[in-house]
Backbone as numpy.savetxt, mean C-alpha at the origin, in Angstrom:
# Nx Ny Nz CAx CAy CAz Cx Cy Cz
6.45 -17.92 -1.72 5.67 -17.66 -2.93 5.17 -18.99 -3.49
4.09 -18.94 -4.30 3.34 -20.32 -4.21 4.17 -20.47 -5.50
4.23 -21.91 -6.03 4.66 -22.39 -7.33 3.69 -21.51 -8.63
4.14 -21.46 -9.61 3.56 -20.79 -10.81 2.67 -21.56 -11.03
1.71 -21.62 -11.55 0.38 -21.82 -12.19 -0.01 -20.99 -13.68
-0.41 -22.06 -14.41 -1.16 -21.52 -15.69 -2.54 -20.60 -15.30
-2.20 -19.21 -15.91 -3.95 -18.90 -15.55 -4.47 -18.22 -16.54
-5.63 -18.37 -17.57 -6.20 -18.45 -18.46 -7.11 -16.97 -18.45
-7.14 -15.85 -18.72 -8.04 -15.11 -19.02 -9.06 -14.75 -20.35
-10.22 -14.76 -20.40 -10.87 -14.33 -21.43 -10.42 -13.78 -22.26
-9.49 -14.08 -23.67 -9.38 -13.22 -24.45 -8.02 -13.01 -24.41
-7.38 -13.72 -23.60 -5.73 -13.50 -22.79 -5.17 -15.21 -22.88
-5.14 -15.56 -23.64 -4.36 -17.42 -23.68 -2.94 -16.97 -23.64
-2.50 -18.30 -23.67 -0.92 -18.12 -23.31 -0.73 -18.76 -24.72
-0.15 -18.33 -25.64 0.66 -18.95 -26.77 2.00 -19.92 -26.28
1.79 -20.47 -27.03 2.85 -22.08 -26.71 3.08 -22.34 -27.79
2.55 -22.08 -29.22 3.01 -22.25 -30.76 4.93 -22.48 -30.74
5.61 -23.55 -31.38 6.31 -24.10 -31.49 7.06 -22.95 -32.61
6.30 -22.58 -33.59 6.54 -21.72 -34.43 6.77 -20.16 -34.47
6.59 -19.73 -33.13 6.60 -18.41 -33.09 7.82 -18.25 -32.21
8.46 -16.97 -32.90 9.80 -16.62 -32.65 9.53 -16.29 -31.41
10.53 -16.60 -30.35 10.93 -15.92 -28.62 11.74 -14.89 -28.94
11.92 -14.54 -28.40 12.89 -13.49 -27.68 13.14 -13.86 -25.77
14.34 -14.57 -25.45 14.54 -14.18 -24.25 14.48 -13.32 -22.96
14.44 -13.43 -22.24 14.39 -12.00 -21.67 15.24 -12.44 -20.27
15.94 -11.82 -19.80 16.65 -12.24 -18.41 15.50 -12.24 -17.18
15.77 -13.16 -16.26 14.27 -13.43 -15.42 14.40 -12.33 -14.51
15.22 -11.22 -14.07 15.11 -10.22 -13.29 14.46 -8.55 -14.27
14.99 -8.99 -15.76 14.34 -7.85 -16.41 12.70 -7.73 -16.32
12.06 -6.21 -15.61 11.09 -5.55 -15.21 10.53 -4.78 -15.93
9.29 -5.11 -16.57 8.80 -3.84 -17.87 7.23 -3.59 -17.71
6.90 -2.37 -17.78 5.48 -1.65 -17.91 4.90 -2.10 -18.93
3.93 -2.51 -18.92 2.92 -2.67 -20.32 2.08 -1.96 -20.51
1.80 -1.11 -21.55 0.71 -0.66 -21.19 -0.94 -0.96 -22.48
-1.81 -1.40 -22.09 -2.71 -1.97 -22.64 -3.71 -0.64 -23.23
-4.42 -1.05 -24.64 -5.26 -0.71 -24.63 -6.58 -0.11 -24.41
-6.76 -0.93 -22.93 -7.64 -0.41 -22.44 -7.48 0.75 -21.44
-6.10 1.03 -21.73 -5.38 2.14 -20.66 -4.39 1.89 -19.09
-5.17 0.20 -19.00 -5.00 -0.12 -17.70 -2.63 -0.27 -18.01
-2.09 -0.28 -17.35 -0.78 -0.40 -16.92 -0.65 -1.69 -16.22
0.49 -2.78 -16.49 1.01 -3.40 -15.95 2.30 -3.36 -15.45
3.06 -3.26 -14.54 4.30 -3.84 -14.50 4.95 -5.15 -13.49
5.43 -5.81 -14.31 6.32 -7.10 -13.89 7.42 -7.73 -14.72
7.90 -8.67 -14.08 9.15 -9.51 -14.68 8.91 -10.26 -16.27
9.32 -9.77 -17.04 8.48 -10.36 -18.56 9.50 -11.39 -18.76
9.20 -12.61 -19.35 9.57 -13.95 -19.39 9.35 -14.12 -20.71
9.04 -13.53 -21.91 8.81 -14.09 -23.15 8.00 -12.52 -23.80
8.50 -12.78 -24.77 8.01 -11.70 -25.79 7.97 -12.06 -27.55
6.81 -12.37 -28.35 7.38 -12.72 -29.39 5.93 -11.56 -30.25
6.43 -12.07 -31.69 4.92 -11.52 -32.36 3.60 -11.41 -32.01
3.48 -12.36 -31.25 1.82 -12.81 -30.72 1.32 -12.51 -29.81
2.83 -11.51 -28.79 1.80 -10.98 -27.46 3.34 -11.25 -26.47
3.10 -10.93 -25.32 3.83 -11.28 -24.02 3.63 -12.01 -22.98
4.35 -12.70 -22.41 3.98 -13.03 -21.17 4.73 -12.71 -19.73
3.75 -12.56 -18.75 4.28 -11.63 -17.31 4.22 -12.22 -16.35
5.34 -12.49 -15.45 5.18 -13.13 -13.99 4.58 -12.03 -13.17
3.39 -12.41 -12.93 2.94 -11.63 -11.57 3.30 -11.83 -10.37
3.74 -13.08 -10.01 3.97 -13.04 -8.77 3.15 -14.62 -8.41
1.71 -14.26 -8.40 0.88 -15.12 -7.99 0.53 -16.08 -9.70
0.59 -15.14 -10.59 0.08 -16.17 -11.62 1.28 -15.69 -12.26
0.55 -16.42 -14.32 1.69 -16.19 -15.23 0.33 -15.84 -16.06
0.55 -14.39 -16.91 -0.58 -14.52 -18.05 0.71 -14.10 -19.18
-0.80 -14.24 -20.08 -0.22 -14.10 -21.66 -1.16 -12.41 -21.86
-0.47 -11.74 -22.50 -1.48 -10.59 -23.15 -1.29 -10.97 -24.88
-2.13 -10.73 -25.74 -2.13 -10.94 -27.01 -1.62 -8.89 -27.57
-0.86 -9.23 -28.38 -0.20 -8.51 -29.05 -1.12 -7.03 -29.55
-2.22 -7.72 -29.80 -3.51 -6.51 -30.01 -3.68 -5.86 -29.24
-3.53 -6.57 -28.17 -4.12 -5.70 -26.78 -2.68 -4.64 -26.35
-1.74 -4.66 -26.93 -0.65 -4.27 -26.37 -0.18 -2.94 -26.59
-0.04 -1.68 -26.34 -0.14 -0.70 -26.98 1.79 -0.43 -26.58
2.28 -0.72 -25.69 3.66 -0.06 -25.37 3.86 -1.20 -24.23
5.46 -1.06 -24.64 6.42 -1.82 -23.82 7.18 -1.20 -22.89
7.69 -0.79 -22.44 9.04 -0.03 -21.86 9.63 -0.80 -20.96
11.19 -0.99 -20.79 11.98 -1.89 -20.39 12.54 -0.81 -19.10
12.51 -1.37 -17.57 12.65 -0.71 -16.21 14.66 -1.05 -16.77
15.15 -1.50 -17.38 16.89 -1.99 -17.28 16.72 -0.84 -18.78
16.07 -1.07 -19.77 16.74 0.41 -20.79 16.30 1.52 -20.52
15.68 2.24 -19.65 15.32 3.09 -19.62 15.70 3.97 -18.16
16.57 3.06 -17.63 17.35 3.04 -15.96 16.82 4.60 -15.66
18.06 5.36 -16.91 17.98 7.18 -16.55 16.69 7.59 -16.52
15.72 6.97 -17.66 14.17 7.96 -17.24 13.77 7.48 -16.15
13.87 6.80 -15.31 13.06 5.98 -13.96 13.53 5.57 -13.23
14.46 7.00 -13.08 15.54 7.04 -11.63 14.90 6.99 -10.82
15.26 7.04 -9.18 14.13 7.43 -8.39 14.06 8.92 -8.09
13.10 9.30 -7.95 12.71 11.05 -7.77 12.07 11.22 -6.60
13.02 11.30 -5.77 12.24 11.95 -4.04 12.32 13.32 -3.51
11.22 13.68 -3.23 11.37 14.70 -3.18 10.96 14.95 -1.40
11.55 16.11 -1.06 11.34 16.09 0.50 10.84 16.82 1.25
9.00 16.78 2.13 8.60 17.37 2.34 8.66 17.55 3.95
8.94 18.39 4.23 9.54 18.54 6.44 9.64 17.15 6.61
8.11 16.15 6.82 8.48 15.24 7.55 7.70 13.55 6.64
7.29 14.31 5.25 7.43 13.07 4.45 7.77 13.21 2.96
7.77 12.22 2.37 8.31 12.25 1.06 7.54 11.73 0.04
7.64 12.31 -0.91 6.83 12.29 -2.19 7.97 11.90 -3.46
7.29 11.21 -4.52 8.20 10.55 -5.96 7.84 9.87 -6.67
8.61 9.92 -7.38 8.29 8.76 -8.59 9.52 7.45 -8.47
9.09 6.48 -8.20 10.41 5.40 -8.30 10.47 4.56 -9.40
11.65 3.98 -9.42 12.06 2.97 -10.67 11.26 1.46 -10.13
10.43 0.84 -11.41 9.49 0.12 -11.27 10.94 -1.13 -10.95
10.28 -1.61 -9.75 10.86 -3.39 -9.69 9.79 -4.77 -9.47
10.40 -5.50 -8.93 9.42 -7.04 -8.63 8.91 -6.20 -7.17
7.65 -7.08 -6.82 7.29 -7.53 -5.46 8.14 -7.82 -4.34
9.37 -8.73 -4.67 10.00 -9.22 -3.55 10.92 -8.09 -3.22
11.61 -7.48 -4.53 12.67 -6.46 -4.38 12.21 -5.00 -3.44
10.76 -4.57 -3.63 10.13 -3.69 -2.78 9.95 -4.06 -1.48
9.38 -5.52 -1.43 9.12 -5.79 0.07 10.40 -5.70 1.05
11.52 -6.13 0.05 13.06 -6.25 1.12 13.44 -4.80 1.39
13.10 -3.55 0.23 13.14 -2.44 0.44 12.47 -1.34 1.40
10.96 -1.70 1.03 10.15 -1.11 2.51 9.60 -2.15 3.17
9.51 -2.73 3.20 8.49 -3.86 4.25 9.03 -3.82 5.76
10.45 -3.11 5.90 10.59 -2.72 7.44 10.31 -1.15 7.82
9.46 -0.96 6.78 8.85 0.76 7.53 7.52 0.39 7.75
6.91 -0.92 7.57 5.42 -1.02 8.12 5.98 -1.93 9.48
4.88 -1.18 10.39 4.88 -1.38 12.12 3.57 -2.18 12.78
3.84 -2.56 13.63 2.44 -3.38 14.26 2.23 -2.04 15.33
0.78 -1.74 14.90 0.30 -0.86 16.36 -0.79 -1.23 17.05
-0.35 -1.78 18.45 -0.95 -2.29 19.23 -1.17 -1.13 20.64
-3.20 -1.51 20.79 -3.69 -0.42 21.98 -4.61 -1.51 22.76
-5.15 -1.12 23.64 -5.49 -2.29 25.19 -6.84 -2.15 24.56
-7.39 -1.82 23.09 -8.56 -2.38 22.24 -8.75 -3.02 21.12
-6.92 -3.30 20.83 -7.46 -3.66 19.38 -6.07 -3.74 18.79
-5.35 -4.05 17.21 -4.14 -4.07 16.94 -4.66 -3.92 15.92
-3.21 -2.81 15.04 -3.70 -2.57 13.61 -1.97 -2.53 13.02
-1.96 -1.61 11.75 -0.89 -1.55 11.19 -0.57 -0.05 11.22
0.87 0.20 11.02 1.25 1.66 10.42 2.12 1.86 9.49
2.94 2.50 9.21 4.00 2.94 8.36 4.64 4.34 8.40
6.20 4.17 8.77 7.04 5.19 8.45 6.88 6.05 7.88
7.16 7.28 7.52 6.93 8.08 6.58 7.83 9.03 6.56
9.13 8.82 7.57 10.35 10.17 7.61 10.92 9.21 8.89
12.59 9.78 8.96 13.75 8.55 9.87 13.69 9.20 10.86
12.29 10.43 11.65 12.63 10.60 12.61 11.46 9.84 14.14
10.82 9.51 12.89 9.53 8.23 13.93 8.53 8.81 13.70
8.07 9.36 12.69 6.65 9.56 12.15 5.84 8.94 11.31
5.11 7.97 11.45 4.22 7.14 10.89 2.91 7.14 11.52
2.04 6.69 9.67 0.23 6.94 9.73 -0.18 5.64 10.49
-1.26 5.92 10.27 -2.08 4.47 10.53 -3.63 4.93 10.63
-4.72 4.30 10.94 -5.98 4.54 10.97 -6.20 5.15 11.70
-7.15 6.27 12.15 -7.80 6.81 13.27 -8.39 5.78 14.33
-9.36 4.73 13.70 -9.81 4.35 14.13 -9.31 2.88 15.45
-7.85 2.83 14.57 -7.04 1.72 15.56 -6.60 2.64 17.11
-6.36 3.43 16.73 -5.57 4.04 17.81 -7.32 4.85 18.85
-8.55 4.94 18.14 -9.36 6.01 18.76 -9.86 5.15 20.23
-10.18 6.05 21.10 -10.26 5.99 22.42 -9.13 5.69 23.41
-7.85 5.81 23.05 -7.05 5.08 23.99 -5.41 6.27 23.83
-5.04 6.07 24.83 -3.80 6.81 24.72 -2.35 6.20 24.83
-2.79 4.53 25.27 -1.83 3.86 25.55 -1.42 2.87 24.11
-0.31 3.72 23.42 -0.11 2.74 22.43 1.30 2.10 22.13
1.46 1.31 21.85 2.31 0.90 21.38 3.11 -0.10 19.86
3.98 0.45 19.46 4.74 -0.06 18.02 5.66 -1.09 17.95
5.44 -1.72 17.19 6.24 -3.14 17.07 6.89 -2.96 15.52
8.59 -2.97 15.87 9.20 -2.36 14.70 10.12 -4.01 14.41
10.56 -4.17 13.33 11.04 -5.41 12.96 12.69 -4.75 12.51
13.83 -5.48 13.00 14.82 -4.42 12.60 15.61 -6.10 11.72
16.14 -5.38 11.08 17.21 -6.91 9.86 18.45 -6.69 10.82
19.08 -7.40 11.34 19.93 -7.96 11.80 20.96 -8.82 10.95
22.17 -9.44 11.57 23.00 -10.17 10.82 22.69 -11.29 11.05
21.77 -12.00 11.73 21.18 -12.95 12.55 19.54 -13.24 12.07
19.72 -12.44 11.44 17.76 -12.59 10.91 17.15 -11.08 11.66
15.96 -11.30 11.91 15.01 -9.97 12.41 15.02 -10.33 14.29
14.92 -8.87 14.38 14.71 -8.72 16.21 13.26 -8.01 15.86
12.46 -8.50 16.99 11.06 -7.72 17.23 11.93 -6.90 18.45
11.28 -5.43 17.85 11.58 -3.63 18.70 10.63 -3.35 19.21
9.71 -3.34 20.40 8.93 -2.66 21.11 9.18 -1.57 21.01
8.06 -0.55 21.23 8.67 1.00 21.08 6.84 1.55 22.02
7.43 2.16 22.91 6.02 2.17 24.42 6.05 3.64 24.08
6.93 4.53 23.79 7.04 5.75 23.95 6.60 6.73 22.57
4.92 6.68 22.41 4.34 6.83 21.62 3.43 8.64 21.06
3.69 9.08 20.54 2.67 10.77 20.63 1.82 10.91 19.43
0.65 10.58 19.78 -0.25 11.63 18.64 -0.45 13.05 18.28
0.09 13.00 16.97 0.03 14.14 16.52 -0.40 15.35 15.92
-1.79 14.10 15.07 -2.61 14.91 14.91 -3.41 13.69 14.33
-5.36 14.07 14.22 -5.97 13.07 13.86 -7.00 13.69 12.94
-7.65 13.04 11.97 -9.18 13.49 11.05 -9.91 12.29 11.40
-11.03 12.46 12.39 -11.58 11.17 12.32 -12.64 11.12 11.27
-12.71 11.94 10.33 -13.37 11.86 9.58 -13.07 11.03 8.26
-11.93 10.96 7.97 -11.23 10.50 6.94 -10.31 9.41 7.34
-10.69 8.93 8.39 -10.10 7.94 9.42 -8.31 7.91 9.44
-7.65 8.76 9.54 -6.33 8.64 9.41 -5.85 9.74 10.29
-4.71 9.15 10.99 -4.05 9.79 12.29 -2.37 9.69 12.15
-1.89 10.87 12.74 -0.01 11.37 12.71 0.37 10.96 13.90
1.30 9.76 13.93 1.95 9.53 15.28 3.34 10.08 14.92
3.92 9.86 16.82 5.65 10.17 16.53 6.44 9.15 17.31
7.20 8.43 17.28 8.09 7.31 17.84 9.13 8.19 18.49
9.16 8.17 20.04 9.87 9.49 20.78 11.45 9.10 19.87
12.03 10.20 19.85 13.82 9.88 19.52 14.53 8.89 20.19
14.27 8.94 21.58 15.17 7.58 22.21 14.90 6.67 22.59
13.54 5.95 21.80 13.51 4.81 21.07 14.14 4.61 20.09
14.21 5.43 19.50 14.87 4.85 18.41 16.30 4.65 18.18
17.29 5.54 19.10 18.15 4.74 18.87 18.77 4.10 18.61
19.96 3.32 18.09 20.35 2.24 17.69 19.47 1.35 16.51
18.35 2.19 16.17 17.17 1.50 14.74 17.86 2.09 13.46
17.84 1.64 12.49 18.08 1.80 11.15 16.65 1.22 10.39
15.73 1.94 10.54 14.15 1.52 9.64 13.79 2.69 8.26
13.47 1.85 7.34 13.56 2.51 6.50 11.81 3.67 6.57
11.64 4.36 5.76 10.56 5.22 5.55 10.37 4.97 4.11
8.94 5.13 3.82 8.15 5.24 2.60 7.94 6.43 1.83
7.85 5.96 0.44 7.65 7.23 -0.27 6.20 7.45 -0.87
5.59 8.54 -0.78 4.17 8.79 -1.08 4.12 9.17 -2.58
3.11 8.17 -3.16 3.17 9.13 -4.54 1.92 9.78 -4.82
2.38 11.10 -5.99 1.73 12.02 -5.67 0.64 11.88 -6.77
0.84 10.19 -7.70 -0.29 10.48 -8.66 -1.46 9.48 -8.03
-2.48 9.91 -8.62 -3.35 9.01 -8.48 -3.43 6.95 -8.86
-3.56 6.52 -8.33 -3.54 4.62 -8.81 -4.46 4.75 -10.42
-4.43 3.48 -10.75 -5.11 3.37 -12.25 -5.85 2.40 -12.26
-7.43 2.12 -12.48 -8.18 1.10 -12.77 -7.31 0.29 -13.30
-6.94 -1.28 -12.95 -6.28 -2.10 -13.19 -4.90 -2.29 -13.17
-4.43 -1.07 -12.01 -2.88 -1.42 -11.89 -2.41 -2.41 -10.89
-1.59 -3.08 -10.71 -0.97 -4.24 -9.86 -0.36 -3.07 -8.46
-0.94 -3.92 -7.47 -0.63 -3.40 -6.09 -0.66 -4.24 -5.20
-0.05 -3.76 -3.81 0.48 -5.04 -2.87 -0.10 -4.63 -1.31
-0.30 -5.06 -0.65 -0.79 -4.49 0.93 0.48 -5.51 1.79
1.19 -4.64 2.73 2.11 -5.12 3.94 1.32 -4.95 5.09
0.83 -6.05 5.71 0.61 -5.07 7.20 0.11 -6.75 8.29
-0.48 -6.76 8.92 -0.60 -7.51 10.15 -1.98 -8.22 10.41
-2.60 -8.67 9.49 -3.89 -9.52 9.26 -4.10 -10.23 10.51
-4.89 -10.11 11.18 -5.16 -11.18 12.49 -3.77 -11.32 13.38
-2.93 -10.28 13.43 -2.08 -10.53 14.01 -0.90 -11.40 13.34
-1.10 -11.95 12.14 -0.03 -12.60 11.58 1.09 -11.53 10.95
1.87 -11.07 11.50 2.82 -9.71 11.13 3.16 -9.81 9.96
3.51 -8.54 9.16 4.74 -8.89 8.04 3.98 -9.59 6.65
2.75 -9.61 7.08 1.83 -10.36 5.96 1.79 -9.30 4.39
1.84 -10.20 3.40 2.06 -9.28 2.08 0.66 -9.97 1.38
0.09 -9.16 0.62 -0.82 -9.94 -0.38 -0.70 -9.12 -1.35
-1.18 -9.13 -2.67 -1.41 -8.71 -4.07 -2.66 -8.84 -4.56
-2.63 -8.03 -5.57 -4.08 -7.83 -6.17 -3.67 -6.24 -7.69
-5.32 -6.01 -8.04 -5.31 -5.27 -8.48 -5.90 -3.99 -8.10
-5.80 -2.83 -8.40 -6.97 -1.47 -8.37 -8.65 -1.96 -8.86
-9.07 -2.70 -8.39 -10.47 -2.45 -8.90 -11.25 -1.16 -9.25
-11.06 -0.14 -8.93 -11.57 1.06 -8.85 -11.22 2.18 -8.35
-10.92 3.28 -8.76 -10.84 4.54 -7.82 -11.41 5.62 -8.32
-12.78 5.15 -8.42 -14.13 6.06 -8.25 -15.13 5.16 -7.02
-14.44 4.85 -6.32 -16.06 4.15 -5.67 -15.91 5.31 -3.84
-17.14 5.29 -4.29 -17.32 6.25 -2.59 -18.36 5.85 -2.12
-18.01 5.83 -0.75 -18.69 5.45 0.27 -19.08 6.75 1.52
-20.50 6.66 1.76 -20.75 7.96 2.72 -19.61 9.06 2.43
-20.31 9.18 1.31 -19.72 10.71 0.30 -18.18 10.65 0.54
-17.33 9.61 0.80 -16.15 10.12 0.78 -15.54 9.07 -0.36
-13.95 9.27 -0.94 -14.17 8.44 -2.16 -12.53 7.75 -1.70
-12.59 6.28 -2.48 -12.05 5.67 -1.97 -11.07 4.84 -3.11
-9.99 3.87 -3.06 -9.41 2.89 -4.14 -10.12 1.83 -3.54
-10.43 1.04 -4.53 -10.96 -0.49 -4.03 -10.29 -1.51 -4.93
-10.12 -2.21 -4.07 -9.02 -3.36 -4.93 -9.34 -4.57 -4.05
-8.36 -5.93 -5.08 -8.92 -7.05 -4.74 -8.20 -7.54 -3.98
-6.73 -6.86 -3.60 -6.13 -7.73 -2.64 -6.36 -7.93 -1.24
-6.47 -9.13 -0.64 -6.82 -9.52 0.58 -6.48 -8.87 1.62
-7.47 -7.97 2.69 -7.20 -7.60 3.38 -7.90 -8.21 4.92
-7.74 -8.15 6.03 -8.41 -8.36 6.87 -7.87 -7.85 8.12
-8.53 -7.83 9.42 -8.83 -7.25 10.57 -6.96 -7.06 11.02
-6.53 -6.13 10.84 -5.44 -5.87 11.43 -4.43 -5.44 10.53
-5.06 -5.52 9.16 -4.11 -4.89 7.78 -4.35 -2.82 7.87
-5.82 -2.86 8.69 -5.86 -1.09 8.97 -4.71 -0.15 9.34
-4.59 0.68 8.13 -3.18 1.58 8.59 -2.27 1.18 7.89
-2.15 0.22 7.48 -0.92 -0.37 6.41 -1.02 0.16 5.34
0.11 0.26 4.54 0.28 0.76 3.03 -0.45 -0.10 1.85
-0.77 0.44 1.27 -0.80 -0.28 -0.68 -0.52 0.30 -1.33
0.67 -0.33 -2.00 1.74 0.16 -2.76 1.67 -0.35 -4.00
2.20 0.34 -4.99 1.91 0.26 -6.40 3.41 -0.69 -6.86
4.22 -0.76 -7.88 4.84 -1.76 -8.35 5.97 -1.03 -8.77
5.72 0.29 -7.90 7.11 0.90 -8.00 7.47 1.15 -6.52
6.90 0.62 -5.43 7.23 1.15 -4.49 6.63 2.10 -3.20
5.46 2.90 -4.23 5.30 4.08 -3.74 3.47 3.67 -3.09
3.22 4.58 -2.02 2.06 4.35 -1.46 1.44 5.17 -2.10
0.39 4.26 -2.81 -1.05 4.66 -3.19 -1.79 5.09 -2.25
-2.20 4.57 -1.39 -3.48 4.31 -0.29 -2.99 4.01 1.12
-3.81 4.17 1.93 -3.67 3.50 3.33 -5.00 2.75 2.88
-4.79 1.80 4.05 -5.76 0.10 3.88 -6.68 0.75 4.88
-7.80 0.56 5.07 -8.75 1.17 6.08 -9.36 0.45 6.13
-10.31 -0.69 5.57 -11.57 -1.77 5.85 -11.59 -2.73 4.61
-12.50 -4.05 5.11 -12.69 -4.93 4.23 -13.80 -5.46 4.76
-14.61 -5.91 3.71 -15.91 -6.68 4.09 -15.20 -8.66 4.07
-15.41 -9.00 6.07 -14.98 -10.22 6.59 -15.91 -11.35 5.55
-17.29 -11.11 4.95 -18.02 -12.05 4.13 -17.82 -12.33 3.00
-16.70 -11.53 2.59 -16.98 -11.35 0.84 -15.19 -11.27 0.58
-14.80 -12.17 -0.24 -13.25 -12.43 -0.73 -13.01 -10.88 -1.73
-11.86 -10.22 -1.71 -11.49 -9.75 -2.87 -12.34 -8.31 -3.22
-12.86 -8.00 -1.57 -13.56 -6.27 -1.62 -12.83 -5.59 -0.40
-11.94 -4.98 -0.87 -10.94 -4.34 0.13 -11.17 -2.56 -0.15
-10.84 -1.96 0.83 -10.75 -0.25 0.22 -9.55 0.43 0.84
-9.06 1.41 0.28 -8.53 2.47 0.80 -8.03 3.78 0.70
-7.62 4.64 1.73 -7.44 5.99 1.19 -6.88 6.35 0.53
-7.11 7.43 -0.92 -6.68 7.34 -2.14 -4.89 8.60 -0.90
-3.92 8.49 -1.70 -2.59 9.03 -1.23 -2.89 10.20 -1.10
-3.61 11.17 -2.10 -3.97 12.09 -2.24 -4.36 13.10 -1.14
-5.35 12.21 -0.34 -6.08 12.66 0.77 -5.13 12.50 1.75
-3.92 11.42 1.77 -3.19 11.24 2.76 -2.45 12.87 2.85
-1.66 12.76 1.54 -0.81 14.17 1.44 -1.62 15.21 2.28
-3.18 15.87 1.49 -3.45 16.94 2.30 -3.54 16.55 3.37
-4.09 15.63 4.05 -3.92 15.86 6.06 -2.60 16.04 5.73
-1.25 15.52 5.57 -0.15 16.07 6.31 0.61 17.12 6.09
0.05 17.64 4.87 0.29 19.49 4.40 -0.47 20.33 5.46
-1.77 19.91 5.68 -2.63 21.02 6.27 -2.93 20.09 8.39
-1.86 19.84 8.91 -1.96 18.56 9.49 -2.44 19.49 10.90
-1.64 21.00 10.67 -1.81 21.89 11.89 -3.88 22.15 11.87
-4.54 21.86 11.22 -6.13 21.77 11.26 -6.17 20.90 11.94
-5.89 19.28 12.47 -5.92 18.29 13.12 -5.04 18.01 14.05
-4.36 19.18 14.66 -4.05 18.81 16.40 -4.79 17.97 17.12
-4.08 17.13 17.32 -4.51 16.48 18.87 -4.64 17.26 19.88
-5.25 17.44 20.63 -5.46 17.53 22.10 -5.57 16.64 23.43
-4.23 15.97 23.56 -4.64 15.41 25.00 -5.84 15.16 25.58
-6.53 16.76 26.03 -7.38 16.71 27.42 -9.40 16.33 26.35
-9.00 16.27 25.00 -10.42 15.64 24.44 -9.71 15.18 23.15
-9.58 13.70 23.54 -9.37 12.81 22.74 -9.90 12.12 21.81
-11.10 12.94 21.36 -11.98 12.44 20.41 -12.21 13.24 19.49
-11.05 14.77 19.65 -11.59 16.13 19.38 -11.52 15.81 17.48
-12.18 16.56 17.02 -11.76 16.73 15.07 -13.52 16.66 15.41
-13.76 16.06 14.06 -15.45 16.55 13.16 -16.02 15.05 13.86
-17.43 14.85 14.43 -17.88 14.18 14.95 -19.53 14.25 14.73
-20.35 13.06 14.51 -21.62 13.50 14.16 -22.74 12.99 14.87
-22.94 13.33 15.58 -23.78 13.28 16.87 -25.16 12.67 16.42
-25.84 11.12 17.19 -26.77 10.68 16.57 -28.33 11.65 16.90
-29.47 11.61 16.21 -30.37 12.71 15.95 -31.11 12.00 17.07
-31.66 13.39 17.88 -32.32 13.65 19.26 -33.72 12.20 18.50
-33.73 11.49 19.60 -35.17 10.28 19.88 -36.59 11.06 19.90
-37.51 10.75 19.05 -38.81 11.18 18.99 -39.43 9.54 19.65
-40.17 9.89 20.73 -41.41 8.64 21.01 -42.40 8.93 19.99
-42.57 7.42 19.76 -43.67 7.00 18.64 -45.03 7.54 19.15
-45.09 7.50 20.81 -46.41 7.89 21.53 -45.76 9.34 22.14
-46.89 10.85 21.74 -46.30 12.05 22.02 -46.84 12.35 23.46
């Protein structure tokens, strides 16, 4: 994690007044803010006085001014309301979890996201139930049948890289670019990997979120950011867009909100432009895997689901 840095927002200073009462706060205590403008924060709060708060994000430190502040709620007093709530669907899970830090989630799920590698290309996936069912993009896995998962297991020794060759698609929408694999049973074996929990609400213009997944092949890669949006659609389909850094191999990976829970799958980023990332709102994830028997795979046409065929060539000369 990089060293803290002062960072200054419009309208957002950091008070340093000599005169204004603190209040302590223990550096692991975790609290929701919720602003004015509706948007939600949660992180590690480091100071609280008359004049506003201030929040370790992770990457920066801001100040919010007291005006802007509509509600506090403390993740340590409020333990019982923001238990975790999982609920269990055949082969994934849905909830609400108790808000923590960045690092405390990543040590929690960051070994249910997988490297999925095919003889075109490498992307990301993620767990979603302990019996080897995890998403990932349509588009990483499309044309090829030969795939394979790269699982990271914690050891007493540090991490072992898990090959896993023995791979089944289960079902695909290439329309909505997202596909159901299964990790055969005896691979797995001797694995203890955790699975993710899906949540079932929608993200919030300006909530804090994190992407795990395999950028250029650099595994295990985490970045942060915010929700920029979740109204923006693209070729009529609608999407979260946020600023955290994504790039060529983060496809299929989770973005997870600051409790844990997957918002989105990561699906694309524009390589020219810093800080324009998108992905599938959870929502859409859930229905493919409620209604998942519509998107059988078929072996013998591997391209099978909704497909749009380019429009028959007219010569300019008839």
């Amino acid at each position: 994690m990089r060293e803290h840095v002062l960072f200054f927002h419009v309208g957002c200073m950091l008070l340093l007044s000599s005169n204004c009462a603190v209040r302590a706060i223990a550096d692991d205590e975790v609290v929701t803010v919720r602003l004015s403008s509706g948007a939600e924060l949660t992180a590690p709060m480091l100071r609280r006085n008359d004049n506003g708060i201030v929040l370790d994000l992770g990457s920066e430190i801001i100040s919010i001014p007291g005006s802007q502040v509509v509600d506090v709620s403390s993740a340590t007093d409020q333990a019982a309301l923001t238990a975790a709530k999982e609920n269990q669907h055949d082969i994934f899970s849905t909830g609400k979890l108790k808000p923590s830090t960045v690092a405390k989630l990543v040590d929690t799920f960051g070994d249910a996201v997988v490297t999925v590698t095919t003889p075109i290309g490498m992307g990301s996936g993620f767990l979603i139930s302990d019996r080897g069912h995890f998403i990932t993009n349509y588009h990483v896995i499309e044309e090829t049948l030969e795939i394979t998962v790269t699982a990271f297991q914690k050891t007493r020794s540090g991490y072992e890289r898990k090959s896993l060759k023995k791979v089944k698609i289960l079902a695909i929408n290439p329309l909505r670019d997202l596909a159901l694999l299964q990790i055969d049973a005896a691979e797995l074996e001797g694995l203890d990997l955790p699975h993710v929990v899906i949540s079932q609400s929608d993200a919030k213009s300006g909530e804090m979120v994190f992407a795990i997944g395999n950028p250029l092949g650099l595994e295990r890669s985490i970045t942060q950011g915010i929700v920029s949006s979740v109204t923006r659609t693209l070729s009529h389909l609608r999407f979260i867009q946020t600023d955290a850094a994504v790039n060529p191999g983060n496809s299929g990976g989770p973005l997870l909100n600051l409790r844990g829970e997957v918002v989105g799958v990561v699906c694309s980023g524009y390589a020219m432009f810093d800080g324009l990332a998108f992905g599938i709102p959870s929502a859409d994830l859930i229905e493919f895997l409620r209604h998942r028997d519509a998107y059988l795979f078929d072996e013998s046409q591997p391209q099978n689901g909704i497909k749009y065929l380019p429009p028959p060539f007219r010569s300019e000369n008839p």
